[in-house]
C-alpha positions in Angstrom: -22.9 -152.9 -161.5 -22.0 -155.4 -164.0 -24.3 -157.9 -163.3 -22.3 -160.6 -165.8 -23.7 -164.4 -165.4 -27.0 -164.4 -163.8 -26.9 -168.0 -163.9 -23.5 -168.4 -162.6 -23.6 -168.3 -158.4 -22.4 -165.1 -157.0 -19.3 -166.8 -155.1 -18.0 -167.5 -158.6 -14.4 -167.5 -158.5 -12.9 -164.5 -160.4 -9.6 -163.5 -161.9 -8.5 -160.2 -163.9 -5.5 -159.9 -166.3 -5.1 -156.5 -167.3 -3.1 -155.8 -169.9 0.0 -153.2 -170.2 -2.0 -151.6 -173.5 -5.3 -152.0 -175.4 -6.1 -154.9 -177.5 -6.8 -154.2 -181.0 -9.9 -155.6 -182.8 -8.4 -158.2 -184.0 -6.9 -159.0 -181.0 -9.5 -159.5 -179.0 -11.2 -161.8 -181.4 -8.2 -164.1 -181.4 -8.3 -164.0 -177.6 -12.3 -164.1 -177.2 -11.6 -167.5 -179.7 -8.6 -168.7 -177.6 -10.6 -167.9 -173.7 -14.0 -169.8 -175.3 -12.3 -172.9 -176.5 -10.3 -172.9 -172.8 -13.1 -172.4 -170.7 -15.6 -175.3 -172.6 -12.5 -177.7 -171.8 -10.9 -176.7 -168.9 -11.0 -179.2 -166.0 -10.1 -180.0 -162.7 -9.3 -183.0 -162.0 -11.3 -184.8 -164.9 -14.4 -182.5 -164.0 -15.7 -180.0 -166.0 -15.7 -176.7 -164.6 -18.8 -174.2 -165.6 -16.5 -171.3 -166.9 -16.6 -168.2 -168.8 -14.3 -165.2 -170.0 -14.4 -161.8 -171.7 -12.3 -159.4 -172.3 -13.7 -156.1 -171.3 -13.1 -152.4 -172.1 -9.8 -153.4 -174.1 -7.6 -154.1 -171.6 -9.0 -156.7 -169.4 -9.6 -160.5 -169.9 -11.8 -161.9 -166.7 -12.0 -165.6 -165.9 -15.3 -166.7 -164.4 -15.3 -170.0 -162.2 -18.7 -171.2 -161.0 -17.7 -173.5 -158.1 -20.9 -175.0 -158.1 -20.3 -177.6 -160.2 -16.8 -178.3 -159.3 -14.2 -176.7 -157.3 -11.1 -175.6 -159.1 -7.6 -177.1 -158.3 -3.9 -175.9 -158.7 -3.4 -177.3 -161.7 -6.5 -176.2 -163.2 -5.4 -172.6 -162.2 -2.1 -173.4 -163.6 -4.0 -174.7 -167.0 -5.6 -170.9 -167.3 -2.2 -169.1 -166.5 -0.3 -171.2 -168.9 -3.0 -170.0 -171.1 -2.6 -166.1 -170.3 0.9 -166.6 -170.7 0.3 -168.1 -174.4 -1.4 -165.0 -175.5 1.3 -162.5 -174.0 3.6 -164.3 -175.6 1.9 -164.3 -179.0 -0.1 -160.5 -178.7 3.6 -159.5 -177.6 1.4 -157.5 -174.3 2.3 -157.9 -170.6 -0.7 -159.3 -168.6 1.1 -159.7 -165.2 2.4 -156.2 -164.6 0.4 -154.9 -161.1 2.4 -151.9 -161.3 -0.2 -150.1 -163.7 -3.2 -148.5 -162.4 -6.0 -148.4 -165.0 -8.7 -145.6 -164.2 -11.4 -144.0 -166.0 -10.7 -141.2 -167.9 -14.3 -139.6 -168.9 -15.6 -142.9 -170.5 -12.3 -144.0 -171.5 -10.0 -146.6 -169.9 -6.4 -145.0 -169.0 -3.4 -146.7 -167.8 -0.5 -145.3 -166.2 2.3 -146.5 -164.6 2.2 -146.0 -160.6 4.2 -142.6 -160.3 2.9 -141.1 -163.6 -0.6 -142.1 -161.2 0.9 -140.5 -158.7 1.8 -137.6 -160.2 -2.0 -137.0 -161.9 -3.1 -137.2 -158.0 -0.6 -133.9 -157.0 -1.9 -132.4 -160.6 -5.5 -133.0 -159.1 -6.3 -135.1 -162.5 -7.2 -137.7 -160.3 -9.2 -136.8 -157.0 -11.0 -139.0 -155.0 -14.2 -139.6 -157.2 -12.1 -140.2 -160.2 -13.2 -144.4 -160.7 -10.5 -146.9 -160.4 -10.6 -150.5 -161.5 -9.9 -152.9 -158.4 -8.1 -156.2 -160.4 -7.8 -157.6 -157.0 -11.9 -158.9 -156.8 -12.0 -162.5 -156.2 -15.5 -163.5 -156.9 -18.1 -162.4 -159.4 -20.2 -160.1 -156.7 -17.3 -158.6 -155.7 -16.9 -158.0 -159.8 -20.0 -156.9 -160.3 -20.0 -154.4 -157.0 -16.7 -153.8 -156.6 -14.0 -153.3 -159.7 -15.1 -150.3 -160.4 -14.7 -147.6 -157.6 -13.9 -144.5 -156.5 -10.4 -143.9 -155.6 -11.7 -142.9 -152.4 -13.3 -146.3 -151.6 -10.2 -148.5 -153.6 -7.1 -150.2 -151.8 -5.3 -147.7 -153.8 -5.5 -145.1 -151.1 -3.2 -147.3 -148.9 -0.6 -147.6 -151.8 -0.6 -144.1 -152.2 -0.9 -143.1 -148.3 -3.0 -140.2 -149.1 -6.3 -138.8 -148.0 -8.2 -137.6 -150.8 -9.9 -134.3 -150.9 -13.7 -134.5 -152.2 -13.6 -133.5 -156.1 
């Protein structure tokens, strides 16, 4: 369990941009810079939304929308994709791609492409306790309960029509 922004309600709105590869140091500090100067300004409709962002484990940048205070709008969501767009254009990374599946590898993130994925599962690389990362969580308890998950327990069974064997 994550357990990111106590403070923030656990309905929080949530998205997750995972990117094709890992961000270098430097990377990430021009993105952590970019996401903390969005979220103190980003709006909806002339209100200020209570926001925050990280970029975790290298390849992921979360948005955090605490609804709270104001609900977001279509243009503000458009306002944070045309920012997520700016940095995949200027890091030269693709943030949209769903075709990758990121897993953990021992403690380390791994991301393959959906039948080099497949093909780990018939090598029995992956199995059904291997952890997965679930981009599709929509708010911040579903984050903090459910990104990280078995394969077992993940949508990615369905994808992948198989029943897993117990590791």
């Amino acid at each position: 369990m994550l357990n990111l922004y106590m403070s923030f309600s656990p309905q929080s709105r949530v998205w997750i941009y995972q990117s094709d590869r890992q961000f270098t140091l430097s990377e990430e500090k021009v993105i952590a810079e970019k996401l903390a100067v969005f979220t103190k300004q980003w709006q909806a409709h002339g209100s200020e939304l209570l926001a925050s962002a990280e970029i975790m484990h290298g390849f992921f940048i979360v948005l955090i929308v605490d609804e709270t205070q104001a609900n977001v709008t279509g243009c503000s969501i458009d306002s944070s994709v045309r920012l997520i767009k700016e940095i995949e254009k200027e890091l030269k990374v693709d943030l949209f791609n769903r075709l990758n599946i990121a897993y953990l590898d021992g403690d380390q993130v791994a991301l393959v492409g959906r039948s080099e994925f497949e093909d780990l599962i018939n090598q029995g690389k992956v199995n059904a306790e291997t952890i997965v990362f679930n981009n599709l969580v929509q708010t911040l308890k579903e984050l903090n309960n459910s990104w990280k998950v078995p394969f077992r327990n993940s949508w990615h069974t369905k994808v992948f029509n198989m029943v897993m064997p117990l590791a």
